[in-house]
N, C-alpha and C positions, 0 to 999 in steps of 0.2 A: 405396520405392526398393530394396529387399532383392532382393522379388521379380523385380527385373528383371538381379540377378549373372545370366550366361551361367557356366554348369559344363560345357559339352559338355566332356569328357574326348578323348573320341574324335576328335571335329573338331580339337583342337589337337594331338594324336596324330601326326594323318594331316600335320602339315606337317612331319613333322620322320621320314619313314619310312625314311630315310638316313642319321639319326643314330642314338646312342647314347641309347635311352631306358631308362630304368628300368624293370623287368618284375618280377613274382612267376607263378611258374610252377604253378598251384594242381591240382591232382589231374588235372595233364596240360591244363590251360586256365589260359592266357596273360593274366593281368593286367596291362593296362598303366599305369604310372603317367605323370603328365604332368611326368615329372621330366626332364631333358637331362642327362648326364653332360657336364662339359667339364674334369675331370680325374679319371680313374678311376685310383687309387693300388693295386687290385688289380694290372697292370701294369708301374708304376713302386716301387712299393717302399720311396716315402719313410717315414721312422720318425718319427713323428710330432716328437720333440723335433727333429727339422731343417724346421720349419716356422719361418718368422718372418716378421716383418711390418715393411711402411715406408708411413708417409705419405704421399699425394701433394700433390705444393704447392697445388692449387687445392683449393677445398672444392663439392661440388656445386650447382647449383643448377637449379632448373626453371626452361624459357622461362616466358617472358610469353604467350605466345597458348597454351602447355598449362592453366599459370593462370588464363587467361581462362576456358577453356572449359570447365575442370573447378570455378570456383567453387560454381555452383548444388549439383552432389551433391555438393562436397566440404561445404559448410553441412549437407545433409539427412542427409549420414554419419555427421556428426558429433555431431548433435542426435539420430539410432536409436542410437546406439552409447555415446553419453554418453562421449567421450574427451577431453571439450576439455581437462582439465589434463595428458594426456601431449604436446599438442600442440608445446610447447618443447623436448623432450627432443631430446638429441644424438643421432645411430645413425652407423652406418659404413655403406659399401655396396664391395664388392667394385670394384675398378679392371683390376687387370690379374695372371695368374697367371705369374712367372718362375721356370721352374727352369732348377737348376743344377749339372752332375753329380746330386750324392745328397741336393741339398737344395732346398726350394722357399719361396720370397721370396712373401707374397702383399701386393700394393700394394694399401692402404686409402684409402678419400675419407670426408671429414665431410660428414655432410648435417643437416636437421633432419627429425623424423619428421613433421612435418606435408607434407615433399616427398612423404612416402612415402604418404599418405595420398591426395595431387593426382596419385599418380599408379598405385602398383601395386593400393593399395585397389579403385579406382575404377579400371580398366582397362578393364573391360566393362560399365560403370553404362551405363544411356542418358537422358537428364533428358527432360522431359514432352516440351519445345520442339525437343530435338536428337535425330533418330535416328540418329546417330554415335556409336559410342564409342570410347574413346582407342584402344585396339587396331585399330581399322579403320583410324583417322587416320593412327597412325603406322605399320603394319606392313598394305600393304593386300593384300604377298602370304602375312600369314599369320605369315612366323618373326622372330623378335626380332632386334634390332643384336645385336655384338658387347658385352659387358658394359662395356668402354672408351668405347664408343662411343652406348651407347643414352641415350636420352632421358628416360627412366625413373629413378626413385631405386633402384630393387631393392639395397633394403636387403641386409646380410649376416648370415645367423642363426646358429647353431649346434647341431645335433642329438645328442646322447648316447645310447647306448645301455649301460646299465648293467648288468652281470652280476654276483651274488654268490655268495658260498661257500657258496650252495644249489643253486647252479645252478639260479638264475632268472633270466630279464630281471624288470627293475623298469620298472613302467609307470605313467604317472597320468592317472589318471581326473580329468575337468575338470569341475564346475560349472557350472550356468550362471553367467557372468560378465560382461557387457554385450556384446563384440563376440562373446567366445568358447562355442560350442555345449552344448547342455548333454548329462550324460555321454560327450564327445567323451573318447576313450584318447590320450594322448599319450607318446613314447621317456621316456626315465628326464630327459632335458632339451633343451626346445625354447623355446630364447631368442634375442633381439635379442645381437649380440656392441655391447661396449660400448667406448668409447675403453682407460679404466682395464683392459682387460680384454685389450689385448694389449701393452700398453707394456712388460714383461719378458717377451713371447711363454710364459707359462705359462696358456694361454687356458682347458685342459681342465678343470687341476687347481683354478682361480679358480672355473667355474661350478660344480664339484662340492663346495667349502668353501662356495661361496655356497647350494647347494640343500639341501644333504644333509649340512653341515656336516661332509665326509668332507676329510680333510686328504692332504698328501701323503704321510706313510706310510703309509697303508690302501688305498692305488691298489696294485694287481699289477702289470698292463700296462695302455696307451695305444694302440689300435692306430688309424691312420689310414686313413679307407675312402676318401674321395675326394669332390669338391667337384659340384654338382649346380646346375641352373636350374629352377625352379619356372615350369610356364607357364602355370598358372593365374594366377598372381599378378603375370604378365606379365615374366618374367624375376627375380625375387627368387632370391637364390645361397645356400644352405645349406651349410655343414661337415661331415662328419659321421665321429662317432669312435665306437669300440668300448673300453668299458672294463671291466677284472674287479678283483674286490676282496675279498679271502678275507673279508671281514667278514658274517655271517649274515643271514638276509631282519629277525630281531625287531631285529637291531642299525643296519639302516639305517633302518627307520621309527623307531624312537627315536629317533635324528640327527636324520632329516627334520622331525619333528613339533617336538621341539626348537629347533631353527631358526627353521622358521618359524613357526609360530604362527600358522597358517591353516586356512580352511576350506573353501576352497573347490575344493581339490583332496585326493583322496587316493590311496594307494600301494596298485598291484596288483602280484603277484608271480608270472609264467607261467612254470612247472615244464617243465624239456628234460629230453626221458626219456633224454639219455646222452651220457657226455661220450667223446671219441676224442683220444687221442694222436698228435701229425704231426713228426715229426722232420725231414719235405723242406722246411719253409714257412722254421722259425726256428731260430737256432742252438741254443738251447736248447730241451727241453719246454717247452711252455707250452699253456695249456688251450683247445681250440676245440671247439665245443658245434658236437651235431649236433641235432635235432628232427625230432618232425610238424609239419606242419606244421597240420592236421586239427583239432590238439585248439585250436590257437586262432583261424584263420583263421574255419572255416564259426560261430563262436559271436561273434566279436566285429569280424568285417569292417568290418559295417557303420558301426559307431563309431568307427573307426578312423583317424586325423586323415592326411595326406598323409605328415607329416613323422614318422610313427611308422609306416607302409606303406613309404617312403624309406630308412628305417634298418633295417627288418626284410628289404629287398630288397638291399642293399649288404650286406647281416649274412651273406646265406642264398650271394650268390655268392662271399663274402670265405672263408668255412669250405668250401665244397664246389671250391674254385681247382681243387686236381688233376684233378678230374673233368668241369669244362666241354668238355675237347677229347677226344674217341675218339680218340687213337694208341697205336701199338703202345710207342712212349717212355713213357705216362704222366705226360705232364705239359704244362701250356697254357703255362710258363714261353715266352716268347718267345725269349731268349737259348739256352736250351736248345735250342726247335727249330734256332734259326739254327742250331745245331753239328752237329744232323743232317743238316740242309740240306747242309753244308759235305762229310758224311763220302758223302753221296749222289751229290755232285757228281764226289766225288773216285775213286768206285765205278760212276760212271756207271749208276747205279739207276734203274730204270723207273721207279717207283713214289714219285718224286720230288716228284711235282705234288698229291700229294697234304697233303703238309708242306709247301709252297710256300703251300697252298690254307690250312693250317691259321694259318702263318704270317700272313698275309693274314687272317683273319679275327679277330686278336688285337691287330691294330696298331691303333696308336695312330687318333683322327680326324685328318681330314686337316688340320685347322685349323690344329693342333699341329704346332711345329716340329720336334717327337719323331718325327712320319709320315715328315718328308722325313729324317732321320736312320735312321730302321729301315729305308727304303727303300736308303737307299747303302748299309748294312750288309750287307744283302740282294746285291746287285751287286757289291760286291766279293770275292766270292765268284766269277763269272762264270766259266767255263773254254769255250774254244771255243765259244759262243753256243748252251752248253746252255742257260741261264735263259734266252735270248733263244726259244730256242722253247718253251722250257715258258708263257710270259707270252702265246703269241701262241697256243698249243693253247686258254689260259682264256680270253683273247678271245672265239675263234670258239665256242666252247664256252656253248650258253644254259643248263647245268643248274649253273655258276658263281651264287654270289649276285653283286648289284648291287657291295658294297661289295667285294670278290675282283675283281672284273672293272677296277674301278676302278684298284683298286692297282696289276695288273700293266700296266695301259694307263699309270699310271703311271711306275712299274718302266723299261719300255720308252721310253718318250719320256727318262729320265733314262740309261738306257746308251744309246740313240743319238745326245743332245747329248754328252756325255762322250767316247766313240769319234769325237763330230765328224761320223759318218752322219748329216745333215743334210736331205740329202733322206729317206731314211727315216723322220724325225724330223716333215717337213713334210708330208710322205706321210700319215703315222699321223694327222696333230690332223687335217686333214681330213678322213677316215674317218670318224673318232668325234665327229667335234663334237657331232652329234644327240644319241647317248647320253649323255653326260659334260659340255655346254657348263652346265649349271645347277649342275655343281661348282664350287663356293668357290676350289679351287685351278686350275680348267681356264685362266681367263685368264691365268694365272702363267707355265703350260705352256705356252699358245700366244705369250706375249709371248717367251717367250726362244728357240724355234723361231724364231720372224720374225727378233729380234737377229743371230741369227747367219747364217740366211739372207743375208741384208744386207750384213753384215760381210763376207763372203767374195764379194761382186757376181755372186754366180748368176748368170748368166743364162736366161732365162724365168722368173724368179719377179719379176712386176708388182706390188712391193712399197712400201710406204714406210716406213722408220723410227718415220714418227710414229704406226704402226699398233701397233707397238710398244710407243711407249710411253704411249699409251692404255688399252692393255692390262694394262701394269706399275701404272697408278696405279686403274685396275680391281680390280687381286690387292687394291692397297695399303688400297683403301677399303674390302673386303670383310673383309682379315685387317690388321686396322691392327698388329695384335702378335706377328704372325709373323715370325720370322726371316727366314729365307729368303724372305719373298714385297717383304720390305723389300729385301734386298740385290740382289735382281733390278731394282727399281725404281732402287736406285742404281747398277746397272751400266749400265741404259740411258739415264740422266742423263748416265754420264759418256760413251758412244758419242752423244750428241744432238752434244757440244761437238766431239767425236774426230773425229765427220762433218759438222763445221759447219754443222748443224743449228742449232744453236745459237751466239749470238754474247755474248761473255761481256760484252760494253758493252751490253748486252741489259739494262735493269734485270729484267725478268719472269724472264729466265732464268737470269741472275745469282741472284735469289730462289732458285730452283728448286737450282741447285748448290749453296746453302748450308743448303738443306733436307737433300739430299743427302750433304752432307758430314756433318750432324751428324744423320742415320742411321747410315751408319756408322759413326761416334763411336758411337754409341749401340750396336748389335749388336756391335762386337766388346768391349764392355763385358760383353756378356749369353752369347755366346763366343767362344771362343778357335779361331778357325776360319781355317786357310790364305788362303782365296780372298777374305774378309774384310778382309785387308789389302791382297791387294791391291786390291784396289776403290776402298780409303780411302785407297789411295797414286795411282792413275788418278785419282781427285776433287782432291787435293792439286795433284798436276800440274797441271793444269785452272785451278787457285785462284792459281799461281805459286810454291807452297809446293815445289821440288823438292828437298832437302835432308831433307825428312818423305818425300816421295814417296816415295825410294829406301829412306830407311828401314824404310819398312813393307812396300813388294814384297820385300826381302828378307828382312825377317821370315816375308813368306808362303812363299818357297822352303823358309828351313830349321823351318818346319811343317806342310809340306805331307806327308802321309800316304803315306808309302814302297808300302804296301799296298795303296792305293786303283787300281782300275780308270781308266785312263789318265793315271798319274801321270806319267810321260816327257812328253804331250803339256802337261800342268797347267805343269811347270818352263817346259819352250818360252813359252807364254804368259806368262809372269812374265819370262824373260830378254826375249822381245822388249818388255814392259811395262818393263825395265829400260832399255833403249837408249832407247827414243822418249822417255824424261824426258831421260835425256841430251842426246840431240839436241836436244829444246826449251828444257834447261836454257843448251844452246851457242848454238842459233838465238837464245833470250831477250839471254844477253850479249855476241852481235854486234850485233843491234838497238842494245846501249844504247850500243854502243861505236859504229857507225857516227850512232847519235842525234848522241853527242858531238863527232866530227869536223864532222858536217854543222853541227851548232851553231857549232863552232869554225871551219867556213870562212865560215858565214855572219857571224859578227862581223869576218873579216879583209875580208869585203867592203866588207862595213858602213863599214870604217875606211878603205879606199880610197876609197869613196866618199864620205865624209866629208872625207879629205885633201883630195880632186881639188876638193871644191867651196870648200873653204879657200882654196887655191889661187888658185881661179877668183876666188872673193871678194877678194882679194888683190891679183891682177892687176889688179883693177879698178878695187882702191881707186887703184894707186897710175897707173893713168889718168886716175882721176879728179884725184888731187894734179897730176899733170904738167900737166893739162890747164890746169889752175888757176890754177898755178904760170904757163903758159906764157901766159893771158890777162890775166894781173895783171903780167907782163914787157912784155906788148904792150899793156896799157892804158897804164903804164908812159912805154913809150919815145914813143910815138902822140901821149901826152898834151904831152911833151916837145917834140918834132918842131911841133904845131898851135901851143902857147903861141908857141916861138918867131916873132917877127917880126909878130904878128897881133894885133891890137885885143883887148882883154879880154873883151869880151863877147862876141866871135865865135868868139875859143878858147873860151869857155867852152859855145857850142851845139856847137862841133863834139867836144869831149871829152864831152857828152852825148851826143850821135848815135853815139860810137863804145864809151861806156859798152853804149847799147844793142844795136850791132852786137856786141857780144861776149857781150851775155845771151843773142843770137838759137843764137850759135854753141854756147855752153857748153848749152843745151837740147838743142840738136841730139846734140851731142856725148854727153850722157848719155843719150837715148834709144838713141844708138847701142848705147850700154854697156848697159843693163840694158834694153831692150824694153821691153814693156809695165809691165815691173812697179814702174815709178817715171814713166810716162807721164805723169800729174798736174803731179806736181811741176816737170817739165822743160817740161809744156808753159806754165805758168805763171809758168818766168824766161823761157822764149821772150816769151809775149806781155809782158814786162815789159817785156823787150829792144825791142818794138813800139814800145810805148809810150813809152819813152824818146826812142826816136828823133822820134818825130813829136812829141813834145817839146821837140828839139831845134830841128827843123826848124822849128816853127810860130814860131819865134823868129829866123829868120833874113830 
């Protein structure tokens, strides 16, 4: 089974040649590692104690058809590598990376390590029977899901790189040890992060008491270098920190040895011929080691394990920051350049494009909610549609790199939705689709082009909304954690309803708005951002919540960025976002109020016509009494009239016969009265009445 891992480095290289890969830059030749950057803290600046961690409510787990199909090697893995009793043990796996301002949240999931086993082990296994492997299955063009999102356990490890007050890195040399290589060199520590291990976010100092039995006062600094994806291992996410520690090379292998009481590793110690002082990085001195890199690279390469290649790569671009970018400022700080940008702008400086350029090739990946934030930063700066042509000179411009070109095609589609040039806007994605449609972020872009198209009823653009918002849940599946590609998704949700595309008795689309609403719940939890609100207050609307609605569009007014590039037009959209709640909060209670009357004159119907037929019942009864009355008067007197003067037995047939002349009548009489709906019974004194008589008669 062994022999059949796939190691192509370079194959999984080549899918990612638009990302941020990890490099070592070797005597002028480009070492690639198969590491992805998806938070480079060179950049950002977080201090390592503003890291902290939260659990996620669910705990991972693998499908069933990945289980299925990885059981055969995950058995034969198991049985080369002799692991079965780590098979139980807990691990974490990286969820999702939130920052915020100057500090960053990383959300943890429980797995078990045997998930990890069924699936990052075994990535590129192929079994005798299948010549599929999981990587083909699941990723068949090559790059990995989002770490949220993938299918994989890619456990969460943690890398150290140890420096002491010899000014050495510490390094260990590995044993052979059942899965692990033998004399493989590993960072000063490359472990599994463990639950116990972030529960008081002291993760650093935990594995350094745990390895090297080094405590927290003999730590110097903690520096934080930035979070990475291993793609050999099919997406596995590494930490990785830089730490110095005045204590001597003899006095941390004492610790170490101490400690543990092992043998299957031991302590090397590579000597930096020189240490440099930087006063630009940090407030105070503090020590950053420069090197050859000569004296250990061409002797010990080959041994060299990923995640000690990883830390020496992150280490080499963390110390040499000032000098990644050629400008006349000296220096790659990003915020820095923006201020030259600003003073260029304002100098009307030819030589602009060149810091734009630089600019641009320091920013954040576009995945990152940080991209589209350095981007408006960038633009609000705008004066006269000078950025506007420097972004369109890099365009047309083919000696630009890919990712430069990218940004300002970015750049430009975000000042011409903002300014509201909309055909410009719509103009642009169709141009570029070719180049740019296989960006992560491009659906994002072309989704809120069409929105607003739409929204203002162009005409000539043979459009539909629901192109839209196809598009919005396109961004939404690609960057499920992105800010901004979320809040796009809920703006076109709430224009589905706006343009009664949607019907809120809709149970499907009902769903959809409640998803919606608690995304935004959700982002302006994660920030604190103007246009945020309002969105949450347009969904609200929508929900019949108008009382929060209004609340939070005007939240969004008095937060909205005084500074920002088309802020007059931003208010406008919130005031006219403020009236249309109105109006539907007014239109809502006329409805209920007009419900009410109609209800209330249908009950006074109701009651007339109830009266009337009371009435009628009424009238009839007392037809019916009268009638009764008046045949029981006239049997009465009849009866009177015949007895007189006449033999008994003949009054007695003729007061028969006239018995039944009056049954005949009083039938009649009632069918007058109630029609059909007593037809029966009336026809039944009739024929009584019949009957009587001839009765009567047959006796005369």
């Amino acid at each position: 089974m062994k022999n059949k891992i796939s190691a192509d480095f370079k194959k999984y290289c080549e899918y990612y040649y638009n990302e941020k890969l990890l490099n070592i830059n070797l005597d002028g030749k480009i070492l690639e590692l198969p590491y992805v950057i998806i938070y480079d803290n060179l950049y950002h600046s977080i201090s390592a104690k503003d890291i902290s961690f939260r659990i996620h409510y669910n705990n991972f787990i693998v499908e069933e058809k990945i289980l299925a199909l990885t059981e055969e090697m995950f058995r034969q893995y198991c049985t080369d590598n002799n692991i079965k009793e780590m098979l139980a043990e807990k691990r974490l796996r990286l969820f999702d990376i939130i920052k915020n301002n100057n500090k960053l949240e990383l959300e943890i999931q429980m797995l078990n390590y045997v998930d990890c086993i069924h699936t990052n082990s075994i990535i590129d296994l192929k079994s005798e029977n299948n010549y599929t492997s999981l990587r083909e299955l699941l990723h068949n063009n090559g790059k990995l899901d989002e770490i949220s999102n993938s299918k994989l356990a890619n456990q969460f490890d943690i890398s150290i790189a140890l420096f002491t007050g010899d000014n050495c890195l510490v390094v260990k040399k590995i044993k052979s040890d059942g899965i692990i290589g033998e004399e493989n060199l590993y960072p000063s520590i490359a472990d599994s992060i463990m639950l116990e291990d972030i529960i008081d976010n002291n993760l650093v100092c935990k594995k350094l008491e745990k390895e090297f039995n080094l405590k927290y006062e003999y730590v110097d600094e903690i520096f934080f270098l930035g979070i990475a994806r291993n793609l050999i291992k099919g997406g596995k996410t590494d930490i990785f920190f830089l730490v110095t520690t005045k204590l001597n090379n003899s006095d941390i292998l004492g610790r170490y040895y101490f400690e543990n009481n092992r043998n299957n590793s031991i302590l090397e110690f590579v000597k930096f011929n020189s240490i440099k002082y930087d006063e630009r990085i940090f407030i105070t001195d503090k020590r950053i080691f420069n090197f050859d890199m000569k004296a250990i690279m061409s002797e010990k390469l080959d041994n060299m394990t990923l995640e000690l290649l990883g830390s020496i790569s992150l280490f080499i671009n963390w110390i040499n920051k000032e000098d990644l970018a050629e400008s006349s400022a000296g220096t790659n700080d990003i915020d820095k350049i923006l201020k030259i940008i600003k003073n260029k702008i304002s100098n009307k400086s030819k030589d602009i494009i060149k810091y734009v350029e630089e600019y641009f090739e320091f920013i954040s990946d576009e995945k990152e909610r940080e991209f589209e934030i350095q981007i408006g930063n960038l633009i609000k700066l705008e004066i006269d549609k000078y950025l506007e042509n420097v972004f369109d000179r890099i365009l047309l411009d083919s000696n630009f790199s890919y990712k430069v070109k990218y940004a300002s095609f970015y750049s430009l589609c975000t000042l011409y939705r903002r300014n509201k040039e909309y055909s410009k806007y719509h103009k642009l994605i169709d141009s570029y689709t070719k180049d740019f449609q296989t960006q992560y972020t491009f659906p994002h872009l072309k989704s809120m082009c069409l929105r607003e198209i739409i929204s203002l009823r162009k005409i000539g653009y043979n459009l539909d909304l629901k192109d839209s918002i196809n598009l919005a849940k396109e961004a939404k599946n690609n960057l499920p954690n992105n800010i901004g590609v979320l809040h796009s998704y809920a703006v076109v949700v709430a224009m589905a309803f706006e343009e009664e595309l949607y019907d809120i008795n809709n149970e499907e689309n009902k769903k959809e708005l409640y998803d919606a609403i608690e995304i935004a719940q959700r982002i302006i939890n994660k920030e604190d951002f103007a246009k945020f609100y309002s969105t949450y207050g347009r969904l609200l609307c929508i929900d019949g919540k108008y009382d929060e609605a209004k609340k939070n569009i005007r939240n969004a007014i008095d937060k909205e960025d005084k500074d920002k590039l088309g802020y007059a037009l931003s208010i406008g959209d919130y005031q006219t976002q403020l009236l249309n709640v109105e109006f539907k909060k007014s239109k809502n209670e006329f409805s209920d109020i007009k419900k009410l009357l109609e209800n209330k004159v249908e009950g006074v119907k109701t009651d007339i016509i109830e009266a009337r037929e009371k009435l009628e019942n009424e009238k009839t009864n007392n037809l019916e009494f009268l009638g009764f009355f008046t045949a029981i008067i006239s049997f009465t007197i009849g009866s009177i009239q015949i007895a007189n003067g006449q033999d008994v037995r003949d009054a007695a047939r003729l007061i028969v016969v006239l018995a039944g002349s009056l049954l005949i009548v009083l039938g009649g009489f009632g069918t007058i009265l109630h029609g059909k709906n007593r037809f029966m019974s009336n026809l039944f004194t009739g024929i009584m009445g019949i009957v009587m008589i001839i009765l009567g008669l047959s006796f005369i």
